[in-house]
N, C-alpha and C positions, 0 to 999 in steps of 0.2 A: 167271494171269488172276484178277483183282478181282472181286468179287462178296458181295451178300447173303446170307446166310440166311434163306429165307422162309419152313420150316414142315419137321418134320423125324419120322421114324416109323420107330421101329425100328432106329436108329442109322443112314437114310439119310437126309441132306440134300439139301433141293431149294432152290440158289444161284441166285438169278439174276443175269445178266452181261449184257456189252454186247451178248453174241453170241447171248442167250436163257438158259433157265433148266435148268441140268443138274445131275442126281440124282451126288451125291457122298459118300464115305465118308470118317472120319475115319482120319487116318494114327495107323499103331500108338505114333508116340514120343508124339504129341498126345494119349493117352489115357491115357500116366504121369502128364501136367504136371497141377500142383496149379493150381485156377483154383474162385473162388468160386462155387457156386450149381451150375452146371454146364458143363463145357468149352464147348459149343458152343449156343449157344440162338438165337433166332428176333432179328432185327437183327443179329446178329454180322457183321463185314466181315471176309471170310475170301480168304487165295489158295487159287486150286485147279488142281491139273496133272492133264492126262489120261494115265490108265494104260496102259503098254506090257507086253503089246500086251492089247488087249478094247477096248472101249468106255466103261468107268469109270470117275469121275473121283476125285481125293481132295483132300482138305483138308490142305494142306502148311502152313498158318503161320495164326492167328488173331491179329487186329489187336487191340490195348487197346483196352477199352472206353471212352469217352470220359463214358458216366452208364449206368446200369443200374435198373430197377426192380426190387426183391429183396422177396422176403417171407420168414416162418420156413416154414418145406417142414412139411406135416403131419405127425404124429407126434410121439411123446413125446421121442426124439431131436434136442437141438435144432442144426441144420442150414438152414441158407442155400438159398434157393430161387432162381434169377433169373428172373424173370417173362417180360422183354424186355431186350433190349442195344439202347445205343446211340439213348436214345427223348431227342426232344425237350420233350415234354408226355404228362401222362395227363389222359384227358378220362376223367371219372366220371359213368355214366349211372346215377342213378335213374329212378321211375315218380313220378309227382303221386302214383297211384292206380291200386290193381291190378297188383301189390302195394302196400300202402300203405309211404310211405319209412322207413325205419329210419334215421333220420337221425346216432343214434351207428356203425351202420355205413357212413355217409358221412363222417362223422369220423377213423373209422378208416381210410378212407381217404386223407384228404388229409393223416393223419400219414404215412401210408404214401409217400406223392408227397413233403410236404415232408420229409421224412428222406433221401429219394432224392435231393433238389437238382433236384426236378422243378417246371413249372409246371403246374398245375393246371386243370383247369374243369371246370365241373360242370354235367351237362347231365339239366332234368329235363323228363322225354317222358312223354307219355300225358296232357297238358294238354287235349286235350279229353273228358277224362271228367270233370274237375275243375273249367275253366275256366280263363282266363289271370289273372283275379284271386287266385285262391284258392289256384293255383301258387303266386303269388309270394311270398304274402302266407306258406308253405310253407320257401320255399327264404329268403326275404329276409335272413335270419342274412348265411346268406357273400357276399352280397353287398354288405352293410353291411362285412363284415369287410376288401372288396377279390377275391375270388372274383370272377372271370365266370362268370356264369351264363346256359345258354342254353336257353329254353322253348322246346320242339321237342311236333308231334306228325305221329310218322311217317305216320300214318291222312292229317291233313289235310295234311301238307307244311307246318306252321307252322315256324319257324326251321329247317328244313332247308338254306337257301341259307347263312344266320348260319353253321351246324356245317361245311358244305364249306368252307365258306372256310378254315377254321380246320384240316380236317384234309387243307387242298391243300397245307400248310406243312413239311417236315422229316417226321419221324418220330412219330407217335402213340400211342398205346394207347386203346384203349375197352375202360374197364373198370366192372365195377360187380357187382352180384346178379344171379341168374338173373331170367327172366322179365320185367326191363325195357323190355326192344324195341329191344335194342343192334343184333343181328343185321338189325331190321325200319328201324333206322336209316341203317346204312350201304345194304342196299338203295335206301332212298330218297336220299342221298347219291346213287351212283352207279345208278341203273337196269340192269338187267340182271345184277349181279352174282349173286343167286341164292342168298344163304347163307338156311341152313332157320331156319323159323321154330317155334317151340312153342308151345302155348296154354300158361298158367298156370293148374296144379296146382288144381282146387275143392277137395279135402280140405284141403290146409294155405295155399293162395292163395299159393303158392311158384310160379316159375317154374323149369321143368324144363330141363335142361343140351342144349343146341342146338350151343353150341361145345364137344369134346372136348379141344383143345389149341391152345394159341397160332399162332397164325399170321399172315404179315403179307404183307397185300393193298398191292398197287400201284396207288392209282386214276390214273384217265385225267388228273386233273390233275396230278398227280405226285407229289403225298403217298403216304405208305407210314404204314398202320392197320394196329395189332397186334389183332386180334380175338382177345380172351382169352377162357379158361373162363367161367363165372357162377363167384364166390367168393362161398360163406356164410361162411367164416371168412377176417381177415385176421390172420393172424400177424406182429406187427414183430418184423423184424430187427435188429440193431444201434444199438436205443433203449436210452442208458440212462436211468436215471431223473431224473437230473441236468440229462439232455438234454431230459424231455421238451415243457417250458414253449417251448423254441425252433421247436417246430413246430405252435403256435397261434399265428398271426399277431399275434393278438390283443391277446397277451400281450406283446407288443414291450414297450411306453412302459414299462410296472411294471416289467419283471426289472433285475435289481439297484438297487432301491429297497426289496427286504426286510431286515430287520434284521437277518436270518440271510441274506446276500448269496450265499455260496456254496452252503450246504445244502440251502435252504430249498424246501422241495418244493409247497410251494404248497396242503398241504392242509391242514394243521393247528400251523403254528407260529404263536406270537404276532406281530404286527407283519409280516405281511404284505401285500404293497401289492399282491399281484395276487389276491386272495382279497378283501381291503378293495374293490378296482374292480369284483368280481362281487357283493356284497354291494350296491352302488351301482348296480346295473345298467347299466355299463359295460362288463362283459364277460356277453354271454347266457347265461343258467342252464342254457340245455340245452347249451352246448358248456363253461359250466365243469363241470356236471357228468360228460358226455363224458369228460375229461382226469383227473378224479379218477378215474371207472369203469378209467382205463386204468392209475392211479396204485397202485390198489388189485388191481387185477387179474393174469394171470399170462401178459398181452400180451408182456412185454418182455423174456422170458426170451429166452434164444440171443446176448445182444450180447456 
């Protein structure tokens, strides 16, 4: 029997299928096999046979992944994380305000998507603390860059119909920082659904962790939402440095037009033509500086 992975604890899986959703265990060969990130995670399309004799089910064969969202796994050990299997898009929820955006942490995020061969959107909520002008006027970078961007607030129901639409489609992730209003989003998505909500932190104005672990909700339109942790840290995976300039959009027209075509890292060689376009204000100072922070940094370790 075919079936989902929708949310897992303890090494029991709970699959849902045509016939409903049944708590299953991994079979013991399946936990020799080498598989990146982790055998079995939340999206994985898995068969499962029932156990003779009891009432248990297990995991006999796990399908290839067709895309995966992967980060580097906490720790100094560098190791491959799989976020979700099998995702069609991440939608990246910031706040306008309260917390106020970290926008090289949204960065790091859509390197994170576009490394993954994902699409992207970026959805920023809490617009009426701020205003729908001064949102924009906030996020208007990726949206110049080609980003969709959707101004949501969960409070008044502003682009909430915009965001369902969007995650009535294939397979999702909502991801982003704690204390966004990711959890207060999908309730207003779907009514009734119920996931807990948390104030944000007054000591550090950090949003305190609501989601424990990945999980992935089936709404009544038929979309499937990976409701992840809040991530303060985004570890890349399998960036290497060479690579990184391919995952600023931005940077499309320049690359290979430096005079150092292969090397050339984009932060400090002579005759640079994607350094020359941020110099020009062509490419935004806060996302080239972003990409150098990441250049210089010790993001890319693990590839």
């Amino acid at each position: 029997m075919t079936g989902i992975v929708l949310r897992s604890s303890g090494g029991v899986y709970e699959v849902e299928t045509a016939e409903g959703v049944h708590e299953a265990l991994l079979r013991g060969r399946l936990k020799l096999e080498s598989r990146v990130g982790d055998r079995v995670v939340v999206g994985d399309r898995v068969e499962i046979e029932a156990a003779t004799p009891g009432p248990a089910w297990t995991i006999e064969h796990v399908d290839e992944r067709h895309s995966a969202l992967v980060r580097r796994a906490p720790g100094k050990a560098p190791k491959a994380k799989v976020i979700v299997a099998n995702l069609h898009r991440v939608v990246v929820v910031f706040a306008s305000a309260d917390p106020e955006p970290h926008l090289r942490m949204l960065d790091r995020f859509l390197v994170l998507a576009e490394s993954s061969d994902l699409d992207a959107v970026v959805v920023a909520n809490k617009i009426d603390l701020l205003g729908q002008a001064a949102a924009r006027a906030r996020f208007h970078v990726y949206e110049e860059i080609g980003y969709r961007v959707v101004f949501t607030s969960a409070k008044t129901g502003l682009g909430v119909g915009e965001l369902r639409e969007i995650l009535c489609e294939g397979i999702s992730t909502l991801t982003g920082p704690s204390g966004v209003g990711k959890s207060s989003l999908l309730n207003a998505v779907q009514p009734g659904l119920g996931l807990r909500v948390s104030a944000v932190s007054e000591r550090v104005r950090k949003g305190r962790h609501t989601t424990v672990t990945a999980e992935l909700i089936h709404l009544e339109c038929g979309g499937y939402v990976a409701d992840t942790p809040g991530l303060r840290e985004i570890g890349l995976w399998g960036v290497d440095l060479d690579e990184l300039g391919l995952y600023f959009p931005e940077f499309e027209p320049y690359l290979g037009h430096c005079r150092y075509r292969n090397s050339c890292t984009h932060s400090h060689e002579p005759g640079c033509s994607v350094r020359a376009a941020a110099e020009r204000g062509e490419i935004a100072e806060s996302r080239f500086d972003s990409y150098l922070r990441l250049v210089h940094g010790d993001d890319l370790d693990g590839a």
